[in-house]
N, C-alpha and C positions, 0 to 999 in steps of 0.2 A: 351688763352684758352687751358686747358689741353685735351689732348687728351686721348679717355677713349675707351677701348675695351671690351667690354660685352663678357664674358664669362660662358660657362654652361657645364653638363654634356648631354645623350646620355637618361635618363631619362627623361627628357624634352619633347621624342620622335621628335627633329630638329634632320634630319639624316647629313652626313657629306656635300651631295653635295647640301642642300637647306641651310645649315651654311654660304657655300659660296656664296651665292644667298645673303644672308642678311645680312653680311658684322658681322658674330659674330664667336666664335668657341666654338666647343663641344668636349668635352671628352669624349670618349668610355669608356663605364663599361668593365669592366672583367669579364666574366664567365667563373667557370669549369666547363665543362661538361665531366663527367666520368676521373678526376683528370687532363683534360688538360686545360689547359686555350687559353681565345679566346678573343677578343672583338668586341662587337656590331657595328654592321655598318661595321665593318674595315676585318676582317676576318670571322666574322659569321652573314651570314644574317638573317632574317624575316624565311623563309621559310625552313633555315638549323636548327634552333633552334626548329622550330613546329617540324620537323623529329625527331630531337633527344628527346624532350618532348613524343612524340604519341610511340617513340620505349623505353621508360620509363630510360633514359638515368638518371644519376646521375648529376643535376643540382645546383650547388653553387650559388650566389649574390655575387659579393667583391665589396666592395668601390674601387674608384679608386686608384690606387700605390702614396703611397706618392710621390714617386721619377719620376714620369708620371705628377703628375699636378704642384710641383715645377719648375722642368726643361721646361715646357709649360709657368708657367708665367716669369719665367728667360727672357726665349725667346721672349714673348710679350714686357716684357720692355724693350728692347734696340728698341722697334719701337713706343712705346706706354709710356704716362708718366702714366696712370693709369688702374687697371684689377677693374670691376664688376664681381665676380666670384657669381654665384646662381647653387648651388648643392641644389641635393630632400630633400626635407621636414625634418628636424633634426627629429620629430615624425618616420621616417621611418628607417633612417639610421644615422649610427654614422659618415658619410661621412662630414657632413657639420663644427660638432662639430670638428673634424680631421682637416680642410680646413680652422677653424678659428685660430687654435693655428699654424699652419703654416703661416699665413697671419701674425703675430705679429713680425714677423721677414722681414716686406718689408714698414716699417715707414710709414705705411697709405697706401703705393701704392698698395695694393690689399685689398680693402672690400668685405666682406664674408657676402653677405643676408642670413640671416635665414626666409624666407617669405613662410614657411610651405608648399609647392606644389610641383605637379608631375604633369607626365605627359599633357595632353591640358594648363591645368594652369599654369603648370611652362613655359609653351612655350610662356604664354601670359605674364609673367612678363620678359622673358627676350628680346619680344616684345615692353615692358613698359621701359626697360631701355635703351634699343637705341633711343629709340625715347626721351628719356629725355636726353642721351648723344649728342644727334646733336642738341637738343636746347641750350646745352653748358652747361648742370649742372657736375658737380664733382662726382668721385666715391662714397664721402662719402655722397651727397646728396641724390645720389641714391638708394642708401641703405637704407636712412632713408626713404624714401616718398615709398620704396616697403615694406618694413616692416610692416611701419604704416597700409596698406592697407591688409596686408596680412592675415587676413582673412577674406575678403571682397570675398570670391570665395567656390563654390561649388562641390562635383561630386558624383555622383549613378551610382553604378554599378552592372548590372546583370549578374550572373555568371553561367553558362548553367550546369557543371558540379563540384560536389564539391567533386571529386578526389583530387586536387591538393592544397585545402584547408584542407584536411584531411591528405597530403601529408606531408605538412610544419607545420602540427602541431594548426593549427587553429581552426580546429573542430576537437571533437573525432569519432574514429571509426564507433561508435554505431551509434552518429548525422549524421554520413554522409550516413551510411547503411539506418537508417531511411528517411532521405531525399531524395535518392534515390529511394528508393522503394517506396513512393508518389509524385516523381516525381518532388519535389521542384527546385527552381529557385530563390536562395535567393539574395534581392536586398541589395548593403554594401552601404556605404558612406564615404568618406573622407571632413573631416570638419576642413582640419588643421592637427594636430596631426598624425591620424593615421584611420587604415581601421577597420569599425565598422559596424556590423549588424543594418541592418532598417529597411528592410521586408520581409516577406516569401510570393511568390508567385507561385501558380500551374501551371501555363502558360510563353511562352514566351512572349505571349500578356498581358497576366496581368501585368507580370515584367514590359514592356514595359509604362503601361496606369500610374503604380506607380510612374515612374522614372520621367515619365512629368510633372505628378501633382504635385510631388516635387517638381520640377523643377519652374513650373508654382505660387505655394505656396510660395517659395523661392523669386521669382523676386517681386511679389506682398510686400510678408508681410515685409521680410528680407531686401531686395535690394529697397523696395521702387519704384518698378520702375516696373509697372505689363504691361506696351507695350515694356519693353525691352530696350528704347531707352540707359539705360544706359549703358547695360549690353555686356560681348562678351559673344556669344553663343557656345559650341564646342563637339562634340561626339569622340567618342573613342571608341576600338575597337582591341579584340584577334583573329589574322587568318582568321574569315569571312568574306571579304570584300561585298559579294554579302550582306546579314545579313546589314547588318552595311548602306551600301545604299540604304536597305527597310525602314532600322530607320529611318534613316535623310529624308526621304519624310515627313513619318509624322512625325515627330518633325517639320519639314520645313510647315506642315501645320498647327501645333500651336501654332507656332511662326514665322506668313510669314514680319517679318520684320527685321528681324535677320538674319542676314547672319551667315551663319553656317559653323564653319572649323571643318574638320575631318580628322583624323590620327590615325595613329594604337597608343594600347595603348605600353608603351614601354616596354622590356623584362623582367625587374628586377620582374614588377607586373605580366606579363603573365606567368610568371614561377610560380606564388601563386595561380593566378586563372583558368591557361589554357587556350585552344582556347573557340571558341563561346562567348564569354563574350563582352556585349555589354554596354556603359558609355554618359552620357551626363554631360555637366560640365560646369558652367560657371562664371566668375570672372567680378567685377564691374569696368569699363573702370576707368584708372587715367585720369582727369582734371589738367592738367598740362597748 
């Protein structure tokens, strides 16, 4: 039986010391903030990043250093005959595409999922691959059966302020002045690919009753499966954590049979949408 080590990055939102709780490893992203660079978990936290955000700090994304996730999987194979490497959603970043043509140079021994997700959901597939590597399957089955599934998963997200949308270029000036000044709350969606507008709502609560019904819609029509039983449930979350465990009440009460993980959502996205931004998300369990 080959022995296979599930690998991911920092997007994922699995911080360093619950990586080692689950027997997997993550790569820290890079950020520059104001031309220096840093990475997540490792030198810049949760809490140093909101600072530098709220004092309007000049905030970059980088993929990870080619020369950072080579020499990490070097190192896994002299203990390991095979790497499951899952980087964010190829829709989002050129990170994955980059992580596949390096892999072509280690004869199979590192598969590179392309299985479109971030955050909650990426965490649940690289959940999906340990547990399919201790039942004994292969890098490259693994790949295949997360793939395959890989858009079998959801997520809505409310974004309290659309400064930081306006910021990176997503909306125009005028849209966001406009939105502002009525107070909007617009709900996005990631369905795979990429981050896309769903709905506009005047409330935090309206956002809120949207994200469910989707949510609720979704499991029903989409997933087949409208008591849940199939489904993992999971919320996410910018900087609020009081916020964020109002959520999860009621969501946990219209869905009281779902056990529900929550986690912040991870930096690459909070630096697009800023703090207060509140996500529900959910991906349909492998049958393995």
């Amino acid at each position: 039986m080959n022995r296979v080590i599930v690998v991911t990055d920092s997007n994922s939102g699995i911080t360093q010391s619950e990586a080692k709780e689950l027997g997997v490893v993550v790569m820290p992203m890079p950020f520059y903030i104001n031309g220096q660079m840093f990475y997540e978990d490792i030198d810049l936290t949760q809490e140093q990043f909101y600072q530098k955000l709220k004092e309007g700090g000049e905030i970059k994304t980088s993929m990870p250093l080619v020369g950072d996730v080579t020499d990490k999987w070097d190192e896994l194979l002299k203990e390991y005959d095979e790497i499951v490497y899952i980087p964010m959603s190829s829709g989002l970043s050129s990170s994955c595409e980059t992580a596949y043509m390096l892999s072509q140079d280690y004869d199979g021994k590192v598969q590179v999922v392309n299985n479109q997700r971030i955050s909650v959901t990426m965490r649940q597939s690289v959940l999906d691959a340990k547990m399919l590597a201790e039942q004994g399957k292969g890098a490259e089955e693994i790949k295949e059966i997360l793939e395959k599934e890989k858009f079998e998963s959801s997520i809505y997200i409310m974004v309290d302020t659309l400064e930081y949308l306006k910021k990176g270029g997503r909306i125009t000036p005028a849209a966001a002045a406009l939105g502002t000044l009525l107070k909007l709350k617009p709900v996005l969606q990631i369905q795979g690919e990429k981050l896309d507008a769903f709905a506009k709502a005047r409330t935090v609560k309206q956002a809120k009753t949207i994200m469910t019904e989707a949510m609720k819609n979704d499991f029903e029509k989409r997933f087949h499966s409208p008591d849940g039983e199939k489904m993992n449930l999971e919320l996410a979350y910018t900087f609020d954590t009081a916020a964020a465990e109002a959520f999860k009440e009621e969501v946990q009460a219209v869905f009281p049979d779902n056990e529900i993980v929550m986690q912040s959502l991870s930096l690459s996205i909070a630096c697009h949408i800023g703090p207060g931004a509140l996500a529900i998300a959910c991906s349909k369990k492998i049958e393995a």
